[in-house]
Backbone as JSON, one array per atom type, in Angstrom:
{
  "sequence": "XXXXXXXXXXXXXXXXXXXXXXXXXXXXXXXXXXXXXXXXXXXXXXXXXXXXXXXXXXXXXXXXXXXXXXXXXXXXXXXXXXXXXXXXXXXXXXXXXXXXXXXXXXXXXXXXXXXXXXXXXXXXXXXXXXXXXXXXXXXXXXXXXXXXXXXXXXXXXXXXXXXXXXXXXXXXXXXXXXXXXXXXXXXXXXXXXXXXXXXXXXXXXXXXXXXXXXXXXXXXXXXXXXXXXXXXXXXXXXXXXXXXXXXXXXXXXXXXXXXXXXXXXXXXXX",
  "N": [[31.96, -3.29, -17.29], [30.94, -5.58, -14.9], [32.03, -5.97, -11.6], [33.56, -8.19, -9.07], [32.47, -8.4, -6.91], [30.08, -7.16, -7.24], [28.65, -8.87, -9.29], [28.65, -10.96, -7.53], [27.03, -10.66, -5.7], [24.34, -9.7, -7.47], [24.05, -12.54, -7.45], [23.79, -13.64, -5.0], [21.16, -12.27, -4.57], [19.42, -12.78, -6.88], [19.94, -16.06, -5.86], [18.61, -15.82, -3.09], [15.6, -14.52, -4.24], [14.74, -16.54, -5.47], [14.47, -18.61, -3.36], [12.66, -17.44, -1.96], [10.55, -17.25, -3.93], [10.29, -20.15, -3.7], [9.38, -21.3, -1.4], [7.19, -19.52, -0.8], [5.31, -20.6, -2.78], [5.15, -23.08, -2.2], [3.37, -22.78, 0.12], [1.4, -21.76, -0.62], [0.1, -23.57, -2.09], [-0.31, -25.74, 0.16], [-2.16, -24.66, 1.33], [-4.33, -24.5, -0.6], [-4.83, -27.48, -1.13], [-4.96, -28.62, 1.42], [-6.54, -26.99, 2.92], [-9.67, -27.52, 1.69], [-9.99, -30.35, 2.25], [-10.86, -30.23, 5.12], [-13.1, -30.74, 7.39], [-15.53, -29.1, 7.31], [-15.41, -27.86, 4.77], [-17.15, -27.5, 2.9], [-19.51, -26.49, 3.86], [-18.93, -24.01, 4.49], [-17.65, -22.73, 2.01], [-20.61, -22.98, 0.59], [-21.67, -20.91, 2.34], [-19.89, -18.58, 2.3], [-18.61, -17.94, -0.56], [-20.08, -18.61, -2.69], [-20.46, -18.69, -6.26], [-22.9, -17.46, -7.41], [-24.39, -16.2, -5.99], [-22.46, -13.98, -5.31], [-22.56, -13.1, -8.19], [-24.68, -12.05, -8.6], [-25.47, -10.11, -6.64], [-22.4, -8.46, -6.88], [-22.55, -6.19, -8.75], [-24.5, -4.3, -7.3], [-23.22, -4.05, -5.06], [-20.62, -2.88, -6.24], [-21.99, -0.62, -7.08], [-23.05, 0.67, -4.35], [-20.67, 1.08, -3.54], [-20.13, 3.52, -4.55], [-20.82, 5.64, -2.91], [-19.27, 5.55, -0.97], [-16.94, 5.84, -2.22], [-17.45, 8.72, -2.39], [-17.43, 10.2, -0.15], [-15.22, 9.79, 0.9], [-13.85, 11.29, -0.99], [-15.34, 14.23, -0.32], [-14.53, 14.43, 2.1], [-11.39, 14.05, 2.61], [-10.35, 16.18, 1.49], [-10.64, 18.05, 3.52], [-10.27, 17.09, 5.57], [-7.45, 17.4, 5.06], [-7.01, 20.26, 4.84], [-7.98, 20.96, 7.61], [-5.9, 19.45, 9.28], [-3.53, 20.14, 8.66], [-3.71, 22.98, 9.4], [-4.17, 23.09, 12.19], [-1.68, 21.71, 13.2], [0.02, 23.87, 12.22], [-0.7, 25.43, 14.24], [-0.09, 24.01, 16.65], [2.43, 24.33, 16.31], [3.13, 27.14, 17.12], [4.8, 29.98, 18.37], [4.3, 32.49, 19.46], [3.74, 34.31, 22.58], [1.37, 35.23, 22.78], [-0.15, 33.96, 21.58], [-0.57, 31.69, 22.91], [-2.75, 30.12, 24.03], [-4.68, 29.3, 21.58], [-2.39, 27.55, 20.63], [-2.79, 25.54, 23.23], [-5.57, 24.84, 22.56], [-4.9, 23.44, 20.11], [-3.48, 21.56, 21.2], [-5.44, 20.03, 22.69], [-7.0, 19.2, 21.05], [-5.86, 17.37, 19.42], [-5.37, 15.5, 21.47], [-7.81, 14.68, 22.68], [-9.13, 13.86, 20.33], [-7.6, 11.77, 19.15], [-7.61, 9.9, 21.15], [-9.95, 8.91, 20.97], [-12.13, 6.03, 19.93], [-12.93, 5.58, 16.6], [-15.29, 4.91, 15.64], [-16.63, 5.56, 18.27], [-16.41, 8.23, 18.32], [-18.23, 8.63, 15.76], [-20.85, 7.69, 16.35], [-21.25, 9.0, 18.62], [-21.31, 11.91, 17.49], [-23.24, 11.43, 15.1], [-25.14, 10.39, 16.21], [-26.25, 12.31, 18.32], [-26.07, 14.63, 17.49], [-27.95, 15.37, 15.46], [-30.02, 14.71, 17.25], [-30.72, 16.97, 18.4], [-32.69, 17.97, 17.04], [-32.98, 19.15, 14.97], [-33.43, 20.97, 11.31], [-33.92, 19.43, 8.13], [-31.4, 20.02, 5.61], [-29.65, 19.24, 8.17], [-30.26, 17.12, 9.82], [-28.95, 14.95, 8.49], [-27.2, 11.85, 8.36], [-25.05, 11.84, 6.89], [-23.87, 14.36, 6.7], [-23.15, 14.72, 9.41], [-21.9, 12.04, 10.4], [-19.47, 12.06, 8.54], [-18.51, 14.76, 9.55], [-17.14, 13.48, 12.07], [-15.51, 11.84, 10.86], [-13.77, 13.46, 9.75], [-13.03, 15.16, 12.12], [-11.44, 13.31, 13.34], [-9.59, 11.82, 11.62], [-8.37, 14.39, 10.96], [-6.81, 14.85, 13.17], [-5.09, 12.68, 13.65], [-3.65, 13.38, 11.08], [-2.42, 16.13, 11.49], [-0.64, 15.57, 14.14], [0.85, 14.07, 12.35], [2.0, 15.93, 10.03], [2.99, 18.06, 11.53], [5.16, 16.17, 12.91], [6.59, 16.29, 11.03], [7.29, 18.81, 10.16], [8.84, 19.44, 12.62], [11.2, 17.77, 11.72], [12.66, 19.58, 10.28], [16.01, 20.88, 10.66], [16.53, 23.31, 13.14], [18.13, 25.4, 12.14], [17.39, 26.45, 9.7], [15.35, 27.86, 9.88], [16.27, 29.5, 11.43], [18.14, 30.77, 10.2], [16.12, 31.76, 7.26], [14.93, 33.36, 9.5], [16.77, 35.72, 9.55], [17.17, 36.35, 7.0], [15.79, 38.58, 6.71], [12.65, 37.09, 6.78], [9.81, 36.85, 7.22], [8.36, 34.72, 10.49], [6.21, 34.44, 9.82], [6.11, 33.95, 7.36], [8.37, 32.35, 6.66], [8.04, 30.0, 7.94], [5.97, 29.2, 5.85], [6.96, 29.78, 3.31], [9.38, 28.3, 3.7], [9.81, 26.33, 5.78], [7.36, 24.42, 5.69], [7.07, 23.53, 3.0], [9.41, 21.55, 3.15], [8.91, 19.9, 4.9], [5.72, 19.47, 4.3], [6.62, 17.31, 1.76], [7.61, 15.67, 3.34], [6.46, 14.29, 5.0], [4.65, 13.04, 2.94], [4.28, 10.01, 2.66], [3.82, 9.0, 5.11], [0.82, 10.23, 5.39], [-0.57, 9.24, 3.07], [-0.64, 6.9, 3.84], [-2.57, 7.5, 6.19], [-4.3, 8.21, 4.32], [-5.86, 5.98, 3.26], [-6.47, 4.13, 5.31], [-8.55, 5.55, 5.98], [-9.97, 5.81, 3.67], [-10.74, 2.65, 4.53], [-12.17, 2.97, 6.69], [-14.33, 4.77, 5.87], [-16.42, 2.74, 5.89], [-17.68, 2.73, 8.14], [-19.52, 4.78, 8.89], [-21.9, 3.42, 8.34], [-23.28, 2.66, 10.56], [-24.66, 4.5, 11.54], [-26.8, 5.17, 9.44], [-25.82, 5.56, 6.39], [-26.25, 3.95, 3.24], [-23.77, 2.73, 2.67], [-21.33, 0.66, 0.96], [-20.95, -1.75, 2.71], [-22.8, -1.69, 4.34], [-24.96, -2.06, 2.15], [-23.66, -4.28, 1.86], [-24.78, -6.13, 4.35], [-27.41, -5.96, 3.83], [-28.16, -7.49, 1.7], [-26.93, -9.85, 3.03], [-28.71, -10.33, 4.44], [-30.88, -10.57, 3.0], [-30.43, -12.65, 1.8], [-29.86, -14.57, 3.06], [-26.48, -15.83, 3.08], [-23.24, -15.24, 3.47], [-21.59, -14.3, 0.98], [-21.93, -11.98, 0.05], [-20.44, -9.92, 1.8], [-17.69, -10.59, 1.35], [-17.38, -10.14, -1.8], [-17.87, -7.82, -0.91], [-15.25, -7.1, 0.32], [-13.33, -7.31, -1.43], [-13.58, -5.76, -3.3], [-12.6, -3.44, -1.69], [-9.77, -4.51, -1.45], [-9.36, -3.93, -4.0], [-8.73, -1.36, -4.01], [-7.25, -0.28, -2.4], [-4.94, -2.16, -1.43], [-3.51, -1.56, -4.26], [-2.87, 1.42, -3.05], [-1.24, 1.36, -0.75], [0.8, -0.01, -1.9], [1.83, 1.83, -3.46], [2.63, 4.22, -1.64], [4.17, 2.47, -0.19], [5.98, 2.48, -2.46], [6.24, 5.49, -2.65], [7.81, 5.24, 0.03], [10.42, 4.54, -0.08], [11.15, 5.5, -2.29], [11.69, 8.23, -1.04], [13.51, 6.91, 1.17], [15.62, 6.39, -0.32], [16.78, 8.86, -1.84], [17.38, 10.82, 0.39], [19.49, 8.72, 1.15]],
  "CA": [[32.3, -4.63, -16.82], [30.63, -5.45, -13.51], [33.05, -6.29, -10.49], [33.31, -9.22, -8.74], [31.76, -7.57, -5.63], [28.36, -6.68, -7.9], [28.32, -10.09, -9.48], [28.44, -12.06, -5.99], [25.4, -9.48, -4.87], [23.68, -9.92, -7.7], [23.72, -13.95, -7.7], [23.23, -13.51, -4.07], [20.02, -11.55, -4.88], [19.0, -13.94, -7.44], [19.28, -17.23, -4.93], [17.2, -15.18, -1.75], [14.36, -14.67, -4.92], [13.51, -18.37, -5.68], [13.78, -19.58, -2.45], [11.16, -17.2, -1.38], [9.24, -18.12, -4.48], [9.57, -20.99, -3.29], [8.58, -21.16, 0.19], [5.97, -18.79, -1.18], [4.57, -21.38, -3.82], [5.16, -24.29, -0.87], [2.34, -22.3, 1.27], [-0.01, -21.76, -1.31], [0.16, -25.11, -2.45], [-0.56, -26.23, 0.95], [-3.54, -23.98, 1.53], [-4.47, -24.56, -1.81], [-4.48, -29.14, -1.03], [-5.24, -28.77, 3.07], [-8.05, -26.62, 3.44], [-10.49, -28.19, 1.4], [-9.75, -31.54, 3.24], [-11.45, -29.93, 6.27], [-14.62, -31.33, 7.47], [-16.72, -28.2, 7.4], [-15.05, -26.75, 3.79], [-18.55, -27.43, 2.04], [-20.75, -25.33, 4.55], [-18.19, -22.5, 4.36], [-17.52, -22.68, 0.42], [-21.7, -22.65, -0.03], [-21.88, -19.58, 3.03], [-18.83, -17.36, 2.16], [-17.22, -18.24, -1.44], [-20.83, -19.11, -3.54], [-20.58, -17.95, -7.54], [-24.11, -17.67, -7.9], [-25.06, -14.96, -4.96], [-21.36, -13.15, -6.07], [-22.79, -12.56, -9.09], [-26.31, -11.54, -7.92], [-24.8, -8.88, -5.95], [-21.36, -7.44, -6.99], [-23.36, -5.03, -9.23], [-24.98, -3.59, -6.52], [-22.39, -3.17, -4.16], [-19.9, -1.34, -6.95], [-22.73, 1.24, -6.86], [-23.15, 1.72, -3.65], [-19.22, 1.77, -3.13], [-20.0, 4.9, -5.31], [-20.98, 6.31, -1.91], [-17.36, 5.44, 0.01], [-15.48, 7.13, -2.56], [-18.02, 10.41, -2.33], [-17.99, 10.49, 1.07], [-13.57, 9.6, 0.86], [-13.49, 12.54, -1.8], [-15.44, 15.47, 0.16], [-13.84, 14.42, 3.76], [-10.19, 13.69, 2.43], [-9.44, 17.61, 1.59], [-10.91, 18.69, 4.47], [-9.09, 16.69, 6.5], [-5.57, 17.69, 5.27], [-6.67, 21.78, 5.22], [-7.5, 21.26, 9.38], [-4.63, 18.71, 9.88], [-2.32, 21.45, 8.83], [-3.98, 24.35, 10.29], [-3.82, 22.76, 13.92], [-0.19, 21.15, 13.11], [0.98, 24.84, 12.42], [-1.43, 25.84, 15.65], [0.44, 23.69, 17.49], [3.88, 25.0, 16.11], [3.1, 28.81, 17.57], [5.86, 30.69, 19.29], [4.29, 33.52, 20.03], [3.09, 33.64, 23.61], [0.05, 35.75, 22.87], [-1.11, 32.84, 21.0], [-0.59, 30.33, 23.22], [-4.42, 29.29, 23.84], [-4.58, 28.62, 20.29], [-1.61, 26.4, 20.77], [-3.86, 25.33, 23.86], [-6.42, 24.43, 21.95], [-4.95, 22.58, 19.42], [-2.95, 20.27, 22.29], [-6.55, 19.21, 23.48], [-8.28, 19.12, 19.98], [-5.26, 16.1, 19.15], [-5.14, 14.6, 22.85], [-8.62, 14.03, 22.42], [-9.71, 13.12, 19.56], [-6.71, 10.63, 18.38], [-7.65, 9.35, 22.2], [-11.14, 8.18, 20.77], [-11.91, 5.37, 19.15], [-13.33, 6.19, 15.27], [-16.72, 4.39, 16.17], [-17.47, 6.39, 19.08], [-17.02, 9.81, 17.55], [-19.44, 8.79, 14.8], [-22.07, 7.49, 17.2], [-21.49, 10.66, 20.01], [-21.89, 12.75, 16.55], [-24.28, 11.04, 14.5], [-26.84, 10.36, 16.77], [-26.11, 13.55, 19.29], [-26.26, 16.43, 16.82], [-29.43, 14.86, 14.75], [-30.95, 14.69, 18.39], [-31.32, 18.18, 18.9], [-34.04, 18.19, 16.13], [-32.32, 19.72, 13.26], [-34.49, 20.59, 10.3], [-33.35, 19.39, 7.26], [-30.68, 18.67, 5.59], [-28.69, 19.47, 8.62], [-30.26, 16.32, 10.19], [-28.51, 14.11, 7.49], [-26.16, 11.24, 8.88], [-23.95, 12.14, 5.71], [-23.09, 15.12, 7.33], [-22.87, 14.59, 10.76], [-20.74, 11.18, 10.13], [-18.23, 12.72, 7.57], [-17.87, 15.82, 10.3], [-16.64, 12.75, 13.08], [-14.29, 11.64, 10.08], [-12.92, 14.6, 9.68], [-12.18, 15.59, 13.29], [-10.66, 12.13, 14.17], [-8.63, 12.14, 11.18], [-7.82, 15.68, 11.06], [-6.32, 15.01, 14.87], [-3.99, 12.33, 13.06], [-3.04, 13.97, 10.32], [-2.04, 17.32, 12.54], [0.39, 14.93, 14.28], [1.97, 13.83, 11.56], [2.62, 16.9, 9.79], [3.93, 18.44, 12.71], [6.18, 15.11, 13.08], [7.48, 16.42, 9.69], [7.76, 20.35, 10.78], [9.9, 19.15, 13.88], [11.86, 17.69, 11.32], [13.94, 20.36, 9.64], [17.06, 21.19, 11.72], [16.14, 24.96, 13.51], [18.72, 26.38, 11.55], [16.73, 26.7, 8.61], [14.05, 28.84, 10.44], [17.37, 30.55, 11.68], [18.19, 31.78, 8.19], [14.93, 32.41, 7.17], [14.54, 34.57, 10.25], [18.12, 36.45, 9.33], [17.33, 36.82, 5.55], [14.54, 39.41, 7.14], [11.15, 36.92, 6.57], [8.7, 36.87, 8.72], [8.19, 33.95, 11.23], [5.07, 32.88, 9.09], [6.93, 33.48, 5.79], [9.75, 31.21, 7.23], [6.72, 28.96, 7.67], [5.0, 29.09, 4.3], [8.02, 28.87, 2.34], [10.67, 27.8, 4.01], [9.24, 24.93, 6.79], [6.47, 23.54, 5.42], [7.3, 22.68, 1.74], [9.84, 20.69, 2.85], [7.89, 19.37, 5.78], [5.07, 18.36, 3.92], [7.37, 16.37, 1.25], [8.59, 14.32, 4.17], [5.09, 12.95, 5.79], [3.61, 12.4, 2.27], [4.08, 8.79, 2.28], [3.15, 8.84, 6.24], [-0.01, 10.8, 5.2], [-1.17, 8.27, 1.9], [-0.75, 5.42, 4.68], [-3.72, 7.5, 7.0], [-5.89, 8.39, 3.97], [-5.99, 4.56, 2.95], [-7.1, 3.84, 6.27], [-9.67, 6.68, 5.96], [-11.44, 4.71, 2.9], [-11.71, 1.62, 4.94], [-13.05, 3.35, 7.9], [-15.93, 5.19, 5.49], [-17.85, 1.89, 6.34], [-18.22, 2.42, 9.94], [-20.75, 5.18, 8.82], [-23.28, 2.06, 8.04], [-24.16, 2.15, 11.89], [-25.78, 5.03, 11.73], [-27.52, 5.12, 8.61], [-26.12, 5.62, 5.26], [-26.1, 2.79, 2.92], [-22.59, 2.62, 1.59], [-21.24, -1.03, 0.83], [-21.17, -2.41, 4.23], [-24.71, -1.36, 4.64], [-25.59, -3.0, 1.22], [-23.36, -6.39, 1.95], [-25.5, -6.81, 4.93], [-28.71, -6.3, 3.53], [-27.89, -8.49, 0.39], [-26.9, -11.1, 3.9], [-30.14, -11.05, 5.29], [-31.79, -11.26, 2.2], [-30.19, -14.65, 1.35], [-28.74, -16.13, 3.75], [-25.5, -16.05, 2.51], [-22.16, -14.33, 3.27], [-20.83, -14.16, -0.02], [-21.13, -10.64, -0.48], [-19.39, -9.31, 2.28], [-16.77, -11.28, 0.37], [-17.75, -9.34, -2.24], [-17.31, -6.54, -0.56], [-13.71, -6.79, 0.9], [-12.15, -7.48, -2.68], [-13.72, -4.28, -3.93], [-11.96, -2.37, -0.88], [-8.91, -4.65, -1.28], [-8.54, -3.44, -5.44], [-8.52, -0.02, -3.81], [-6.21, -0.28, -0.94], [-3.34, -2.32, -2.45], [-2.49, -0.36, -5.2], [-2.3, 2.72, -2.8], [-0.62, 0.72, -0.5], [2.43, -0.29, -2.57], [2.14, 3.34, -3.81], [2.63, 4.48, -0.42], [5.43, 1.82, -0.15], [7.19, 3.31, -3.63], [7.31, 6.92, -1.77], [8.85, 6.2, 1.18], [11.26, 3.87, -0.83], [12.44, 6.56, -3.08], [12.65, 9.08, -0.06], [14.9, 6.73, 1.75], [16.81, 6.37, -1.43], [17.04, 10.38, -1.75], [18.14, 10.47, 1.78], [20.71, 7.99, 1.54]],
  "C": [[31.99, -4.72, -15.32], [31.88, -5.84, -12.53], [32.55, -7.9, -9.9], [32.29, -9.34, -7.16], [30.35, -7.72, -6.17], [28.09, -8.34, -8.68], [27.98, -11.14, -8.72], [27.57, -11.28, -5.61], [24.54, -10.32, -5.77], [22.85, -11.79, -7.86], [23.36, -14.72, -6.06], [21.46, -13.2, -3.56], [19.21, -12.81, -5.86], [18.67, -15.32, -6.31], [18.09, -16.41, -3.7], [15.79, -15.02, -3.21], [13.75, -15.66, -5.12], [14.07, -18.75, -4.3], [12.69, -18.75, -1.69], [10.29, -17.42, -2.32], [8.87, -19.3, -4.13], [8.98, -21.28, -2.44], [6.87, -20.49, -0.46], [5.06, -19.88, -2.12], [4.21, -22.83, -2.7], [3.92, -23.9, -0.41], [1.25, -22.33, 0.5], [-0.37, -22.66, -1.89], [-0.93, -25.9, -1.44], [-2.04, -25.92, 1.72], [-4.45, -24.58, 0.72], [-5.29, -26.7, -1.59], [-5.22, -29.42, 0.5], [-7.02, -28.38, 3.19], [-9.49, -26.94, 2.94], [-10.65, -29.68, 1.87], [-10.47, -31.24, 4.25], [-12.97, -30.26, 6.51], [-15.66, -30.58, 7.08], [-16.4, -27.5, 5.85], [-16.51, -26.65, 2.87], [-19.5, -26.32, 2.28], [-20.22, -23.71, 4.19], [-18.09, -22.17, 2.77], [-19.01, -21.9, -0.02], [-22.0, -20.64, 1.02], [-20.93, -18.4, 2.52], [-18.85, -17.51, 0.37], [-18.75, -18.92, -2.77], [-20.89, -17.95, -4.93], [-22.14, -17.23, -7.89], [-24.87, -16.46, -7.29], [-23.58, -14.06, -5.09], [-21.77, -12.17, -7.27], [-23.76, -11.85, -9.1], [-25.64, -9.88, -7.21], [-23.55, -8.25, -5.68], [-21.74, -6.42, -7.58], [-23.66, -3.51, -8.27], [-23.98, -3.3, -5.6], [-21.39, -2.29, -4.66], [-20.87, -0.19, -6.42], [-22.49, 1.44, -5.48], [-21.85, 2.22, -2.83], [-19.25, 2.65, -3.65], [-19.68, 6.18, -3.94], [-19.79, 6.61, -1.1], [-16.99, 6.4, -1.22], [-16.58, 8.36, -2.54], [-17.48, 10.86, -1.12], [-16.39, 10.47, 1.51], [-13.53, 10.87, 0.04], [-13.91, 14.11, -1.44], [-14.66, 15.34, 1.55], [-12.41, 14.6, 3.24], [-9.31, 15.37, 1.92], [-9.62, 18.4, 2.68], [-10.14, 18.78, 5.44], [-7.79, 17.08, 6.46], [-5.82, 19.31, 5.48], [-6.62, 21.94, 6.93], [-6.49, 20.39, 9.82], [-3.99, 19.9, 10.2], [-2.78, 22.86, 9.71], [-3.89, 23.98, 11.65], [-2.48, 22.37, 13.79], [0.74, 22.86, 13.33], [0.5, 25.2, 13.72], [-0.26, 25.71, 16.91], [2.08, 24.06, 17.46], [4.0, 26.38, 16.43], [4.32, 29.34, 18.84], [5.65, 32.11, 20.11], [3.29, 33.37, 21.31], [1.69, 34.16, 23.77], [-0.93, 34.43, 22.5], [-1.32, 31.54, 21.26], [-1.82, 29.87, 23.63], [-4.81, 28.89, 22.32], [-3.43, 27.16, 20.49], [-2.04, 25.31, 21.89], [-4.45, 24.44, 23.61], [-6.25, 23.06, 20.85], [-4.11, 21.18, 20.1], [-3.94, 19.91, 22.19], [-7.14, 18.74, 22.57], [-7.35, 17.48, 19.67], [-5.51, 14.82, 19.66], [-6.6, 14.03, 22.58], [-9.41, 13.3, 21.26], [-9.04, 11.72, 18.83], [-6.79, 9.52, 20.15], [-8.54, 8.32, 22.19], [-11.19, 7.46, 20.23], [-12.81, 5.93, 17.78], [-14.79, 6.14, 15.38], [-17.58, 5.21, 16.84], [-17.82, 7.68, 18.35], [-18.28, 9.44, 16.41], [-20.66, 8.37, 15.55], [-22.26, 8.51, 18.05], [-22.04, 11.69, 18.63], [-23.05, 12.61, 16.05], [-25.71, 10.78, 15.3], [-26.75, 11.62, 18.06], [-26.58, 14.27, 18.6], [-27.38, 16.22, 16.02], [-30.61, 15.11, 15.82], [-31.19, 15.5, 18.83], [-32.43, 18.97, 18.09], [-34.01, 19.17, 15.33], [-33.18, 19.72, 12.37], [-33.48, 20.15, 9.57], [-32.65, 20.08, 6.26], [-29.82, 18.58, 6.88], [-28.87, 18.28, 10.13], [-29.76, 14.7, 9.64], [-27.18, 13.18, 8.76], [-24.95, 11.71, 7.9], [-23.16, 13.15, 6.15], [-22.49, 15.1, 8.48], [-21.57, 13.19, 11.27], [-19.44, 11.14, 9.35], [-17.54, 13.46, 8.51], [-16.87, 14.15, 11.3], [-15.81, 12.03, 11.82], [-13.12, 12.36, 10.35], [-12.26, 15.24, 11.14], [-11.14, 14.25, 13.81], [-9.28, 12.09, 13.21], [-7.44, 12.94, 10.98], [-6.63, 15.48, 11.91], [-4.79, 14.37, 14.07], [-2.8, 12.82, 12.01], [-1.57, 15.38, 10.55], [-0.34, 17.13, 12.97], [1.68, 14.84, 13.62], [2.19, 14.81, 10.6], [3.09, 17.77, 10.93], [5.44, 18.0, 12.88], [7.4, 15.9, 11.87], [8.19, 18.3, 9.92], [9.24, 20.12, 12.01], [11.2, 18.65, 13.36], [13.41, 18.13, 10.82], [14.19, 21.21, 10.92], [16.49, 23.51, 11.49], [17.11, 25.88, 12.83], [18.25, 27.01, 10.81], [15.9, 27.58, 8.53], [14.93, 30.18, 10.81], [17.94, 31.41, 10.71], [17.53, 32.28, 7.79], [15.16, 33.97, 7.81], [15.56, 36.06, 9.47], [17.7, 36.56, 8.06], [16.65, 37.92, 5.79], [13.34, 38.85, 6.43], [11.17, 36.7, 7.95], [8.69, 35.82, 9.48], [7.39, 33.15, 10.3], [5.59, 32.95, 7.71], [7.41, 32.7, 5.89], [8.88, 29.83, 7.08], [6.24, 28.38, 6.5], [6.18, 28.77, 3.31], [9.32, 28.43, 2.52], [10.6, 26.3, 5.15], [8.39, 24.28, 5.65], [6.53, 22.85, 4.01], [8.16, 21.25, 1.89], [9.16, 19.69, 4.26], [7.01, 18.14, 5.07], [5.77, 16.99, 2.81], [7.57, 14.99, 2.53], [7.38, 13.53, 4.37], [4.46, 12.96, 4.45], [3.02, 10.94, 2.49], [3.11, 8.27, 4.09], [1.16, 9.37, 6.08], [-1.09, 9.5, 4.33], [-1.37, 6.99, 2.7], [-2.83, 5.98, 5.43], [-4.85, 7.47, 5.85], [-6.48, 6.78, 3.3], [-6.94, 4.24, 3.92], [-8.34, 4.66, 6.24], [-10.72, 6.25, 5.07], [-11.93, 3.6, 3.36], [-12.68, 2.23, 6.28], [-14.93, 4.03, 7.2], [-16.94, 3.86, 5.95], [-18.16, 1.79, 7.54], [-19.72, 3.62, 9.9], [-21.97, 4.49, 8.69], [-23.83, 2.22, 9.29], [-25.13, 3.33, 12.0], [-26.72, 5.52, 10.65], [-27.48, 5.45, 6.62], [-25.6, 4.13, 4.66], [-25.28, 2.89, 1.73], [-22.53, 1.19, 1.34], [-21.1, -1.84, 1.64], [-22.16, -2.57, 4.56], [-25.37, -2.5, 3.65], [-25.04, -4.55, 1.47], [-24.08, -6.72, 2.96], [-27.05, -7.14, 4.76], [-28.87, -7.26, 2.41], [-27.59, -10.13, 1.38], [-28.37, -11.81, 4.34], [-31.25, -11.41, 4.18], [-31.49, -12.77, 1.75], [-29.9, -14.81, 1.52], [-27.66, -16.31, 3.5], [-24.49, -15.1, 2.8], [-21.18, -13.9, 2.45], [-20.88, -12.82, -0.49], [-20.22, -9.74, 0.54], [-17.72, -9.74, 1.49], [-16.29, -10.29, -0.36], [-16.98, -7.64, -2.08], [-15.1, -6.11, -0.21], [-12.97, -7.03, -0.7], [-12.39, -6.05, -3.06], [-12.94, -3.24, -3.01], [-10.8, -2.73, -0.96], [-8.19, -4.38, -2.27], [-8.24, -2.18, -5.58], [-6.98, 0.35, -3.26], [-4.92, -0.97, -1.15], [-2.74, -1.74, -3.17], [-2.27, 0.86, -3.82], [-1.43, 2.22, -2.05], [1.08, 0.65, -0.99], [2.69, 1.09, -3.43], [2.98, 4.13, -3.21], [4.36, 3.96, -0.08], [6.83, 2.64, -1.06], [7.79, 4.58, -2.94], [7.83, 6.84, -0.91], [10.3, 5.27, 0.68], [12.17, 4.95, -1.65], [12.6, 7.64, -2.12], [13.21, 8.27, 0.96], [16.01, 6.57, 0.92], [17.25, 7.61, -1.94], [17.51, 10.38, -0.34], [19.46, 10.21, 1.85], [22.07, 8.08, 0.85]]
}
């Protein structure tokens, strides 16, 4: 038998739901009634939003989104084995090893300093320019590597963030059970470590599939590459269009994925 407490919540809960449906249905209504009213909605409808060049070229850009997720699926383990290996780097206590710890200060400071762009342009056209035979003049490689270090840098961070986490006692026990420093590490820090920044983690590698299209500048032709050449062939901006739904049926679901885990670890938590 519910309470009178949980019955006034839940009918509380209930009214806050329809009036944001409604508000919510109000707006899209209004979008929906307004923006076609606008003087210019014709030019923009036939440039952005045309069925006819949609259909012409969603085909082609699935495929060559084949390329983003290749190029998301060899970078995206890479990235979490050097996150963590500089994250613990930077967690070193011993003072012999502090240039390693050194090292991985500067490898963070700078590269989460850069913007994503640059590193793939200082890479991609730098390390090609010292007249590499092939394949090791490939943009594929050389633009994945400037993934992988920029990300890496982030990643590092935030498993760290999550190491810094668990209260020093824990390392204090460890130590006292007689493990080792890096045992204490391996199975006693970092399991529960990484648990914590998953959901922080699933946020960067999201971001990490939309960024694969900044490789387009220097030469491979993922779907960014193809929505602009599908532009200049006809005049038309309907496949970039195109394009952003195909990255946006990706990126939502992980998104509210993303959302679910840190939802049920504040509800474990609490």
């Amino acid at each position: 038998m519910p309470t009178r407490r949980q019955i006034f919540e839940t009918r509380q809960r209930r009214r806050a739901n329809l009036i944001a449906a409604g508000s919510t249905l109000a707006v899209v209504l209004a979008i929906v009634v307004f923006v076609p009213m606008a003087p210019g909605w014709d030019r923009v409808q036939r440039s952005f939003f045309n069925g006819e060049v949609f259909a012409k070229t969603f085909p082609g850009l699935l495929e060559a989104f084949l390329l983003d997720i290749a190029i998301f699926a060899w970078c995206a383990p890479l990235i979490a084995a050097l996150g963590l290996a500089v994250a613990i780097a930077r967690d070193l206590r011993t003072p012999a090893l502090y240039p390693v710890k050194l090292a991985a200060i500067l490898y963070t400071d700078i590269f989460r300093g850069l913007p994503v762009i640059l590193v793939i342009y200082l890479i991609g056209f730098g390390i090609p320019g010292l007249g590499l035979p092939r394949p090791w003049n490939s943009p594929y490689i050389w633009g994945s590597l400037a993934l992988i270090l920029v990300y890496s840098a982030y990643v590092a961070e935030v498993v760290r963030s999550g190491i810094e986490s668990i209260h020093e006692s824990q390392r204090a026990a460890a130590l006292s059970l007689g493990l080792s420093p890096s045992d204490a590490m391996r199975f006693v820090i970092l399991p529960q470590a990484i648990r914590r920044v998953v959901p922080a983690n699933m946020n960067l590698f999201i971001a990490l599939q939309k960024d694969v299209a900044l490789l387009s500048f220097i030469g491979p032709v993922e779907i960014f590459r193809q929505a602009g050449v599908y532009k200049s062939l006809l005049a038309n901006f309907t496949p970039y269009v195109g394009a952003a739904l195909i990255f946006l049926a990706i990126t939502i679901p992980a998104t509210r994925y993303a959302d679910h885990l840190m939802n049920r670890q504040r509800k474990a938590r609490s």
